[in-house]
C-alpha positions in Angstrom: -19.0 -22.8 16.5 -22.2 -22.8 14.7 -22.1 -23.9 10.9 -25.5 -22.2 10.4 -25.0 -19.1 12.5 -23.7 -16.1 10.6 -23.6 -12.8 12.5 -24.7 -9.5 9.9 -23.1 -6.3 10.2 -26.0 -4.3 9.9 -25.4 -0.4 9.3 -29.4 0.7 9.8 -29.2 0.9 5.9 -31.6 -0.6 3.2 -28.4 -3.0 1.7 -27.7 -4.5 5.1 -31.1 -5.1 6.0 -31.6 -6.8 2.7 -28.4 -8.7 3.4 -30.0 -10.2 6.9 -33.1 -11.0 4.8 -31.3 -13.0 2.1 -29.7 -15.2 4.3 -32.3 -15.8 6.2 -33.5 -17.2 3.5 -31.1 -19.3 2.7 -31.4 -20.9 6.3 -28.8 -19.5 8.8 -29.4 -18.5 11.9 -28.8 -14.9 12.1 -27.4 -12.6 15.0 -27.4 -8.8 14.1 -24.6 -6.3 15.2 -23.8 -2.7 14.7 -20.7 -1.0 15.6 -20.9 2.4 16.4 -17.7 3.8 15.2 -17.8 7.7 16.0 -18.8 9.2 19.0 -19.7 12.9 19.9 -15.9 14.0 20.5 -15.4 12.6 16.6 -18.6 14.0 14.9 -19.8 16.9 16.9 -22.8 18.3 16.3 -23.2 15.7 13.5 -23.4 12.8 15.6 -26.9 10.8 15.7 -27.2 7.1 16.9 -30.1 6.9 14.4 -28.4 4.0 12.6 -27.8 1.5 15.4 -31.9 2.6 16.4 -32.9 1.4 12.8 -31.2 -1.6 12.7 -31.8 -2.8 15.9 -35.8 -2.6 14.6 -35.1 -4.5 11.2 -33.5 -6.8 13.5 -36.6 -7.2 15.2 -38.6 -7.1 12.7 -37.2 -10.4 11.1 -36.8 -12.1 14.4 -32.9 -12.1 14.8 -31.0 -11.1 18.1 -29.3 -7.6 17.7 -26.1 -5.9 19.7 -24.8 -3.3 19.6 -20.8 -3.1 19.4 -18.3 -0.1 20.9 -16.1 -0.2 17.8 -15.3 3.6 18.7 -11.5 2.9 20.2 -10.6 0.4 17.3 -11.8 2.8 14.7 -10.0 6.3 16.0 -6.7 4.1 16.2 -7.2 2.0 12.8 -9.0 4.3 10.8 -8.5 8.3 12.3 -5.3 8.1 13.2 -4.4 6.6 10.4 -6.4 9.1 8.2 -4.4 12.2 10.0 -0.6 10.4 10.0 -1.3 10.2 6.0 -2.6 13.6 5.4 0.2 15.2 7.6 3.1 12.9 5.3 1.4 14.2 2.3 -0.3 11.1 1.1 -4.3 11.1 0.5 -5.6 8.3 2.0 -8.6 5.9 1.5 -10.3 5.3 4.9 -13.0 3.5 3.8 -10.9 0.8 2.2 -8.6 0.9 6.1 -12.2 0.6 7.5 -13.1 -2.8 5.7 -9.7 -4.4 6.4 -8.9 -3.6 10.1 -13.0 -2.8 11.7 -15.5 -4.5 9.5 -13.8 -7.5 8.8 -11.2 -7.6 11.4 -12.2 -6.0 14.8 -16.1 -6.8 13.9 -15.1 -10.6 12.5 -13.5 -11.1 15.4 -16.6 -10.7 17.7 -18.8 -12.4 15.2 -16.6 -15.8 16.0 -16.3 -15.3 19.6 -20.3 -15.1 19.3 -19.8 -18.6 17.7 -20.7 -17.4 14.3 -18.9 -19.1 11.4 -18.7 -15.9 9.8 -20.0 -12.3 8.6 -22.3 -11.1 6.3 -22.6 -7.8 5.2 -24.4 -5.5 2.8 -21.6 -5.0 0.2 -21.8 -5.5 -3.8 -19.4 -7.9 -4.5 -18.7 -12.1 -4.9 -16.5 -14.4 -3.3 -15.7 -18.1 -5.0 -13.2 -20.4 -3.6 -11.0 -22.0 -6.2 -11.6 -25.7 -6.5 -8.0 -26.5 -8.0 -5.8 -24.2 -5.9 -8.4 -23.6 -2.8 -7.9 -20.0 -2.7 -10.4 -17.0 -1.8 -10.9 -15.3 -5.1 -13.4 -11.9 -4.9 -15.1 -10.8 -8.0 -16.8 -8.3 -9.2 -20.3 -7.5 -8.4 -23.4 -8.9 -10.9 -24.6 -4.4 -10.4 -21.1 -2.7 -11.4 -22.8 0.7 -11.2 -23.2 -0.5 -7.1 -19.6 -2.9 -7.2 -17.7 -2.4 -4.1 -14.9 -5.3 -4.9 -12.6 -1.7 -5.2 -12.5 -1.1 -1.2 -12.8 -5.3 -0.4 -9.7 -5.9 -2.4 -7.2 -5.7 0.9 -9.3 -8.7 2.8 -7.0 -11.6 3.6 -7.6 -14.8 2.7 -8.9 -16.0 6.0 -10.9 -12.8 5.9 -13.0 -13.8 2.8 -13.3 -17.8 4.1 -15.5 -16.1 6.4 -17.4 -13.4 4.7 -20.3 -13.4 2.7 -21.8 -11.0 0.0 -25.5 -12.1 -0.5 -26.5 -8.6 -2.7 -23.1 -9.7 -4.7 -26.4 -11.5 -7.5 -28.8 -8.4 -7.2 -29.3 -5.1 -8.8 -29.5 -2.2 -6.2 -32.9 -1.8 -8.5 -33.4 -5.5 -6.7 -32.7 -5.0 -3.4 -34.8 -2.1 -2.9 -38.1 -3.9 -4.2 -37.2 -6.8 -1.8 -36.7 -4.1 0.7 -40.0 -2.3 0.4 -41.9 -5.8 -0.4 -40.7 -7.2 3.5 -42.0 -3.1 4.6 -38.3 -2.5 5.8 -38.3 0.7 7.4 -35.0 1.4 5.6 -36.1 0.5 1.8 -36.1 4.4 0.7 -32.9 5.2 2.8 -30.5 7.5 0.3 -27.0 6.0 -0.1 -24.3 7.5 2.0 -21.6 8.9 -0.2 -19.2 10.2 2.0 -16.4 9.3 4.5 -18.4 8.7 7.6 -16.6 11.0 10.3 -16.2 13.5 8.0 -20.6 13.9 6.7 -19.6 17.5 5.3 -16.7 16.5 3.4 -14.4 19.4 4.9 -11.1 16.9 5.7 -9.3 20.1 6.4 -11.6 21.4 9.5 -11.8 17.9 10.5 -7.9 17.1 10.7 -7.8 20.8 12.5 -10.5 20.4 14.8 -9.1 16.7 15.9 -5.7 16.9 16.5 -5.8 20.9 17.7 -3.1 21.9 15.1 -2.8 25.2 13.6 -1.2 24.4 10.0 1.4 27.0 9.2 1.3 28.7 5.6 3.7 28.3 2.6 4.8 29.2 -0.4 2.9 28.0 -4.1 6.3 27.0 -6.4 6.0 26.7 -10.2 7.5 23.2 -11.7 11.2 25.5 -11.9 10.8 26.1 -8.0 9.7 29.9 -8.4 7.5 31.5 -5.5 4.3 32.2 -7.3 2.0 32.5 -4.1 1.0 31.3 -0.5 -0.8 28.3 0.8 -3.1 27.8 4.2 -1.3 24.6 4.8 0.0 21.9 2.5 -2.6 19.6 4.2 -5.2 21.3 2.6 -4.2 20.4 -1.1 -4.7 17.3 -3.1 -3.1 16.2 -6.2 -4.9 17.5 -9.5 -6.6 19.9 -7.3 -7.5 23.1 -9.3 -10.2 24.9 -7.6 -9.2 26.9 -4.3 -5.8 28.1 -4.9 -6.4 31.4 -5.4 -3.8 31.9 -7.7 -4.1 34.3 -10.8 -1.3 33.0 -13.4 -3.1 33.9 -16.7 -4.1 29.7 -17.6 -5.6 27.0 -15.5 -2.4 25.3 -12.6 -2.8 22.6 -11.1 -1.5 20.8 -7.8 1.1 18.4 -9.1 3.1 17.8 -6.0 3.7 18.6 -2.4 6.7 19.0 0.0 5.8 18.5 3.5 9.1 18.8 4.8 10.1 22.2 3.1 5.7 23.2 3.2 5.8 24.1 -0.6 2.8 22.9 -3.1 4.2 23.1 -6.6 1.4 23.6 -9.1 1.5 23.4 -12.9 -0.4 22.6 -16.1 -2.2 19.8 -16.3 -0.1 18.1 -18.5 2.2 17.8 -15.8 0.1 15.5 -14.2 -0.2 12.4 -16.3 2.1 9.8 -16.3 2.5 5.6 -17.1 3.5 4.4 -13.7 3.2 3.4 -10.3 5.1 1.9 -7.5 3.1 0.5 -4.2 3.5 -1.2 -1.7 1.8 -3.0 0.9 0.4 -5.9 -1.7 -2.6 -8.0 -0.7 -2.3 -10.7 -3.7 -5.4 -13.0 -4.2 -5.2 -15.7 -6.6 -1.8 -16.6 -5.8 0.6 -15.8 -2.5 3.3 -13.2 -4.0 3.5 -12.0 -7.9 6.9 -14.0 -9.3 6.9 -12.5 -12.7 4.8 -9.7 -14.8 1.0 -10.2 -15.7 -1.4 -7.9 -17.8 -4.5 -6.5 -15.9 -6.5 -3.9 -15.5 -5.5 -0.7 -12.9 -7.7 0.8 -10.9 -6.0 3.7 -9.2 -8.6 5.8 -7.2 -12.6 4.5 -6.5 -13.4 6.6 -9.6 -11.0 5.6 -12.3 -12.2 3.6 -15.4 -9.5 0.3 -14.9 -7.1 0.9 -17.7 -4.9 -2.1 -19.7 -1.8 -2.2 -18.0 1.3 -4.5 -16.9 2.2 -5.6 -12.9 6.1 -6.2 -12.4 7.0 -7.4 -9.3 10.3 -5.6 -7.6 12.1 -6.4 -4.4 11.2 -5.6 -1.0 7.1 -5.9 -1.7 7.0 -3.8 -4.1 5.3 -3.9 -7.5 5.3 -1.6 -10.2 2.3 -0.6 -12.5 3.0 0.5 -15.9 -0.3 1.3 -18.1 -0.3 1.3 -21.7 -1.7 5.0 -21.6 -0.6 7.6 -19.6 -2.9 9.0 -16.6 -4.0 11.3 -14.6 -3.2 12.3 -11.1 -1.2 9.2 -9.9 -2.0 9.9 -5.9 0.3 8.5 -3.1 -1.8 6.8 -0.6 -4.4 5.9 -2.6 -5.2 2.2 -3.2 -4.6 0.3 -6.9 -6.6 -2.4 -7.6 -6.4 -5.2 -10.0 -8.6 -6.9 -12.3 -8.6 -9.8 -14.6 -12.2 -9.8 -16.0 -14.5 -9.8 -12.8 -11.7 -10.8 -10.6 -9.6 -9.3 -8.0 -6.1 -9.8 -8.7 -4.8 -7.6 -5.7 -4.2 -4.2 -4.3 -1.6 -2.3 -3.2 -1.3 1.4 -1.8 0.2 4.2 -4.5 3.8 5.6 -3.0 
């Protein structure tokens, strides 16, 4: 193994190539990769090897050695399949967060050290800091926490983040696109992509129909007593705090507050119905210390988009931990990951059941 050579996932986007740049800079030899994850029989029509083209020319263009990767296989079984067994038990998973824990810094790792790389780099917001007194991989927050991504890095292992790094995890997005345009990157005015990357439209329904060739039967809409009050086009197709869509007429605003694949029944309800104080998850990925032995105040983050909220972590047998927050919230979603904090730092993550 090389100490100075770092392979960089590059995704043909203006934060990777900046990311190649940056440690460039700081003198490692770099080796860029791209992974093409979805092919034609994932993506359809939507499919375009554009990324993998732009990248391998920012590659290029700073002098590094670029391959391409078949991540395809990897990715259907890891991430897909995954995303479809969820959906069809009810849960609403986060494939992105999958992604980063069994492709980019699994599957993807892997090939970096059989290329003799010491590690990865890779385009994400966020920090990594070994602990001088306990020697553990703690990831914090990014320096941008419009841009912070430590949410979806929270389930990397600990000999996953001895081997990462975050270069952009300093820099203001702001940053990285003036370093971008001042190196004439091809990339630097690339939009962001916001959505799940086999899924460009955002239609999980047609996607989970068109992929596994199911025809979803119909059911009945219950009230919170149990009462028929209409028909569903598949329980699949509903999501926890979902309003819009029901096509339900009940003289005030409903709700989806819970679903029953086994009987096919969504029962809706006011949004009241919806809060509540706690969690349990499983599937824990602790950071600063191997298993939680006793409760500890943070702060939960339970979806990508939820403002982390005061709360206290017990721990209960069998893996489990239990989240109660101070407050009452919203839309408590099995399948979803919770993160959390302590300031800037990771604590852990677990997924919601």
């Amino acid at each position: 193994m090389d100490e100075k050579k770092i392979c960089v996932a590059m995704s043909g986007g203006v934060d990777s190539s900046v990311a190649a740049y940056l440690m460039l800079q700081e003198g490692y030899t770099c080796v860029g990769v791209t992974a093409k994850l979805c092919d034609r029989s994932l993506l359809a029509d939507a499919y375009s090897e554009q990324y993998i083209d732009d990248a391998k020319r920012v590659a290029a263009n700073l002098g590094m050695d670029f391959y391409p990767i078949d991540g395809v296989e990897p990715f259907k079984k890891a991430v897909v399949d995954d995303f479809i067994v969820s959906y069809e038990a009810g849960l609403t998973p986060n494939p992105c967060f999958v992604c980063n824990r069994h492709i980019k810094f699994s599957y993807l790792l892997d090939k970096a050290l059989e290329m003799g790389c010491r590690g990865i780099a890779t385009g994400h917001y966020a920090r990594v800091h070994q602990d001088e007194t306990t020697g553990r991989y703690l990831l914090f927050k990014a320096k941008d926490e419009a841009k912070d991504q430590s949410y979806f890095l929270a389930g990397l292992t600990q000999e996953q983040l001895s081997k990462v790094y975050f270069p952009l995890g300093e820099f203001t997005k702001t940053q990285i696109r003036e370093i971008a345009e001042t190196q004439g990157f091809l990339t630097a005015k690339k939009k962001d992509s916001q959505d799940i990357c086999f899924i460009p439209d955002g239609d999980f329904v047609s996607f989970i129909r068109r992929y596994t060739g199911k025809t979803y039967p119909c059911g009945a809409f219950l009230d919170p007593e149990g009462n028929t009050v209409g028909n569903h086009n598949g329980a699949i197709a509903y999501t926890l705090g979902q309003r819009k869509g029901l096509g339900l007429a009940m003289g005030t605003p409903v709700y989806v507050c819970s679903k029953n694949m086994a009987e096919n029944t969504v029962t809706v309800g006011p949004e009241e119905a919806l809060f509540s104080d706690t969690l349990v998850a499983n599937d824990w990925n602790w950071l600063p210390f191997p298993s939680l032995n006793e409760p500890i105040r943070v702060m939960a983050k339970a979806r990508y988009r939820h403002i982390p909220q005061p709360a206290t972590v017990y721990p209960m047998e069998n893996g489990l931990a239990k989240v109660v927050f101070d407050t009452p919230q919203r839309a408590l979603t099995p399948g979803q990951t919770v993160v959390l904090y302590d300031g800037d730092m990771v604590v852990g993550s677990g997924t919601i059941r």
